[in-house]
N, C-alpha and C positions, 0 to 999 in steps of 0.2 A: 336194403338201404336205399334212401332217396339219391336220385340222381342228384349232385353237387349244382350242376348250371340250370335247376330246375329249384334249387332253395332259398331261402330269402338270407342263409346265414352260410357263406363259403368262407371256409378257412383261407389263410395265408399260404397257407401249401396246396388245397386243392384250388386257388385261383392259377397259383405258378403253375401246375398241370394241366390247368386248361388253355392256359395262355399259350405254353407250349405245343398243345395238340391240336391247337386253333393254327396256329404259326405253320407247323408243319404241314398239316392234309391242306388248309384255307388259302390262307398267305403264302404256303409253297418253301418258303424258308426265311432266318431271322435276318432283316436288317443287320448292315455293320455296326458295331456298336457308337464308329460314331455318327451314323446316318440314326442313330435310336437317341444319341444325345440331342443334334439338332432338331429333332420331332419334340422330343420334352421340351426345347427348350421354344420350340412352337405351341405348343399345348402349354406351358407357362404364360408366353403372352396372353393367347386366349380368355385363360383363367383370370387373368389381370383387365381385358380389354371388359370384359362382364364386371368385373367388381368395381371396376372405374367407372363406369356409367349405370351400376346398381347400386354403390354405396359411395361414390364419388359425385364430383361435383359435370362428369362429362353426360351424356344422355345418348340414348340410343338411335343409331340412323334408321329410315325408313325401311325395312323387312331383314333389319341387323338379326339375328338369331344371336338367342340368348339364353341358353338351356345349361344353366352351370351345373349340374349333378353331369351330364352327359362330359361336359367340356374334363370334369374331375375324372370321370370316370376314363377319360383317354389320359388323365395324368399318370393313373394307378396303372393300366394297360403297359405304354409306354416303361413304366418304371417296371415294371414285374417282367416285360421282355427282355430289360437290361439283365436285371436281379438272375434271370434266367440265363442268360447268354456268357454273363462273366462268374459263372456256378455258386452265387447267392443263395442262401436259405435263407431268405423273409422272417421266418418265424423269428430264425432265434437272434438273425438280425436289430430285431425289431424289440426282441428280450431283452439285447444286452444295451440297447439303445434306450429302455424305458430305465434299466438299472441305473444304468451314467447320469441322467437326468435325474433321475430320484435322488443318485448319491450327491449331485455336485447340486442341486436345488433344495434341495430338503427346506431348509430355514434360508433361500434369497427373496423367492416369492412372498411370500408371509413377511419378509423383515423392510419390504419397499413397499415406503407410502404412497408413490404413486399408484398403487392395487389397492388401496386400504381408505380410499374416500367415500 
């Protein structure tokens, strides 16, 4: 089997294991959780400071770095060390959260004419 951090397609669980095994031998051990919220919620600005002067009316400073897949990719990071630390499974997480969505959206989206121009 192909190594997982060498594919273009990692699951929700082998990211959580890598993140973890990265944490542990790498980083030595997991942030507090709430030293892991104040990072998301650094990595939230980030991700806002890019959209704001990419799809916003602000512009970019002189040698501002601007790499928003990487800035996302420390969202996911960040988020999956939480998902890790407070014994989150992602997966099904992420199942019973596309369910809820499905069931309480079904007919909102489709029924609002602001989406329908």
């Amino acid at each position: 089997m192909n190594n997982p951090e060498t594919r273009s397609d990692i699951t929700l669980s082998e990211a959580q294991r890598i993140v973890d095994e990265w944490i542990k031998t790498i980083g030595v051990r997991y942030f507090s959780p709430l030293t892991n919220m104040a990072i998301l919620a650094e990595e939230t600005g980030e991700v806002a400071r890019i959209m704001a002067r990419t799809y916003g009316d602000q512009s970019f400073k002189p040698g501002e770095r601007h790499d928003l897949g990487d800035e996302l990719a420390d969202l996911l990071w960040v988020t999956i060390a939480i998902a890790n630390q407070t014994g989150i499974d992602l997966t099904e997480a992420f199942r019973r959260n596309l369910e809820k969505k499905t069931d309480r959206d079904s007919k909102r989206h489709i029924s609002n004419p602001k989406l329908n121009n």
